[in-house]
N, C-alpha and C positions, 0 to 999 in steps of 0.2 A: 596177356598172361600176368597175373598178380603174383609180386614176388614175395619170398615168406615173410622178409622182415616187413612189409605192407602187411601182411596178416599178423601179424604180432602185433600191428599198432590200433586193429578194427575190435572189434566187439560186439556181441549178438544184442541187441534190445527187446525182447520180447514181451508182445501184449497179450491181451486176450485176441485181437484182431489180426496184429499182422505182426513183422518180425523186420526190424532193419538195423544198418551197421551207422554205430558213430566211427569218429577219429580220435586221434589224441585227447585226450582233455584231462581238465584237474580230477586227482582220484576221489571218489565217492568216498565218504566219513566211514570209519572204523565202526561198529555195531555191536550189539553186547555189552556195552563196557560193563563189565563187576569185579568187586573187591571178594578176596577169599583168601583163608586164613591171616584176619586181621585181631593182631594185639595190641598191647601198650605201647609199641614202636613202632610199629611195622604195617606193611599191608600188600599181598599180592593182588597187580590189577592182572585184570586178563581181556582180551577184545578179540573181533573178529574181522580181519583186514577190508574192506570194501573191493569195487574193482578200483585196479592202480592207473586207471587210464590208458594205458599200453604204454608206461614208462615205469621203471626202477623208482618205487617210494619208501619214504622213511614215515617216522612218526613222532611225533612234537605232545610231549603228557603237561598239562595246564592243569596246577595243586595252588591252593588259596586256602590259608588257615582263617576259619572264623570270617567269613567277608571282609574283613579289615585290614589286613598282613598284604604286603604285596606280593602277586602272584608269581610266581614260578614257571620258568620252563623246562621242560625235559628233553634234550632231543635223543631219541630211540631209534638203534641203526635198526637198517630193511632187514625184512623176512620177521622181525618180532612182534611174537603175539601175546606175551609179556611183560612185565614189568615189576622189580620190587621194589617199592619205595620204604625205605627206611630212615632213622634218625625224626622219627615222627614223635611229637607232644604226647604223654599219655592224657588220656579222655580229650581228647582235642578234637573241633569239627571241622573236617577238610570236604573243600568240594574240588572234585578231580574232573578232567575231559580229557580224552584223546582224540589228535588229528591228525589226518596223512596230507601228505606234499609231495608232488611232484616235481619235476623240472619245471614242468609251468606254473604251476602256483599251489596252495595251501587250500584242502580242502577245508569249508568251514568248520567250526567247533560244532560239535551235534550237545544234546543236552547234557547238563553238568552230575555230576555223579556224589550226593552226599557220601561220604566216609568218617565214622566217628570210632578214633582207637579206645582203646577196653583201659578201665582204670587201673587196672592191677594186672 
């Protein structure tokens, strides 16, 4: 007999071939990432959570002005599919990434996400 929190922590993997269960693991990278309604300050991200591995994940947003400026962390409490980042340079070029973490460890950084605020 499998008990429920054993099924909480499995997950279906499906192929074209065949269908199996993993276990815990680090959560798969956030997907989607895009900026929306972006001004001279400002910028809404928005993403689409991966699976969490069968544990409670948060999110960690990585913002670098102009390649040169040091980067920045954001950490982003669980269940959020958002994000406002504000206090931005105007005409300034940011490159953004989002990443989820679990109790076992940080899912990799997936590709970076150019963001360039509006001069006026």
């Amino acid at each position: 007999m499998v008990s429920t929190r054993a099924l909480l922590a499995i997950r279906w993997v499906t192929t074209s071939s065949r269908s199996t269960l993993s276990k815990r693991s680090v959560p798969d990278p956030p997907e989607a990432l895009e900026s929306m309604n972006v001004s001279h300050q400002s910028a809404l991200l928005i993403w689409v959570p991966g699976f969490d591995g069968g544990l409670t994940q948060s999110f960690q947003l990585r913002i670098q002005r102009n390649q040169e400026n040091p980067i920045t962390y954001i950490h982003i409490p669980m269940n959020s599919t958002s994000y406002l980042l504000s206090g931005l340079e105007q005409a300034a070029l940011y490159e953004t990434s989002i990443s989820a973490k679990n109790a076992l460890e940080k899912a990799h950084i997936p590709h970076l996400l150019p963001l360039k605020t509006k001069s006026e």
